[in-house]
C-alpha positions in Angstrom: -122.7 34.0 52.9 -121.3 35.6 49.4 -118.2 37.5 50.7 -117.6 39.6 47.7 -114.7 40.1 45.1 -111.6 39.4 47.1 -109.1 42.4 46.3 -106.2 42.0 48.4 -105.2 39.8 51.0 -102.7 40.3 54.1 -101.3 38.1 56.7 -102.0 39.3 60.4 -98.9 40.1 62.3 -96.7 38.0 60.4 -98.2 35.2 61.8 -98.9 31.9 59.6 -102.4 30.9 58.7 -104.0 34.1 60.1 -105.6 36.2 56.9 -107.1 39.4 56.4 -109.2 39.7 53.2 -110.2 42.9 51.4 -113.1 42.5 49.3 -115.3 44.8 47.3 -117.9 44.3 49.8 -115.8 44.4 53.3 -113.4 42.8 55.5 -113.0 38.6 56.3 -110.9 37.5 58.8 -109.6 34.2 58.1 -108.0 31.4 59.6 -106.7 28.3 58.9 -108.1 27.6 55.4 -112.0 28.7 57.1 -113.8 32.4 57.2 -114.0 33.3 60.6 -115.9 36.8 61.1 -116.5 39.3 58.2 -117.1 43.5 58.5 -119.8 44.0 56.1 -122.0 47.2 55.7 -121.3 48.5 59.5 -122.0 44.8 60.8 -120.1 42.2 62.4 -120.6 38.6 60.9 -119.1 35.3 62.6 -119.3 31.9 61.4 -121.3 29.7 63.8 -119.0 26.7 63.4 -115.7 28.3 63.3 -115.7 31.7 65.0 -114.9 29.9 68.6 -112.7 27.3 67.2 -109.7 27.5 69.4 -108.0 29.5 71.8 -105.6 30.9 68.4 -108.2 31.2 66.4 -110.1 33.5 69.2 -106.8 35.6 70.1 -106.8 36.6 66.5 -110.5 37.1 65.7 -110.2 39.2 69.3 -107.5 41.3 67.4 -109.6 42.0 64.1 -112.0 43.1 66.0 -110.5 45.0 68.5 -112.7 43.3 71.2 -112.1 40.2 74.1 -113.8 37.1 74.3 -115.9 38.0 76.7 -117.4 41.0 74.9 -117.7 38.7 71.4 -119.9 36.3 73.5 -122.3 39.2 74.8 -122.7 40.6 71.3 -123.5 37.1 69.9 -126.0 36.6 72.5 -127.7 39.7 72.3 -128.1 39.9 68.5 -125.5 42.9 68.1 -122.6 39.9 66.2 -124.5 37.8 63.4 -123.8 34.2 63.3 -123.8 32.9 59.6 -122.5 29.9 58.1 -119.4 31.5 56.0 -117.9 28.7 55.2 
């Protein structure tokens, strides 16, 4: 998946390893060195390795998306969060 022009980027909370990317095309969520989930065009987009990598990783992908773990999982199944390979 092509994630665009990066413009900016911004550490979450302070927090080490945990990225948010502005590019020309939307929003990445990054952590530890991989893409985890991206806002593109009005659509959610996870990687299907990483997105569930750990229970940090999740906390923060959780906060980017203003959603809980539970909900992420019922999106993914039902269609509504795309699973790419973003890495």
């Amino acid at each position: 998946m092509k994630l665009g022009n990066f413009i900016r980027v911004e550490n979450m909370l302070g927090r080490a390893n945990q990225f948010v990317i502005y590019t020309d095309q939307g929003t990445v969520f990054s952590s530890y060195g991989k893409n985890i989930c991206a806002k593109f065009d009005g659509r959610i987009y996870l990687d299907e390795k990483y997105y569930n990598f750990s229970q940090t990783t999740s906390q923060y992908r959780n906060l980017f998306l203003g959603k809980i773990t539970a909900d992420v999982e019922k999106k993914v199944k039902s269609g509504h969060y795309v699973l790419v390979d973003m890495n």
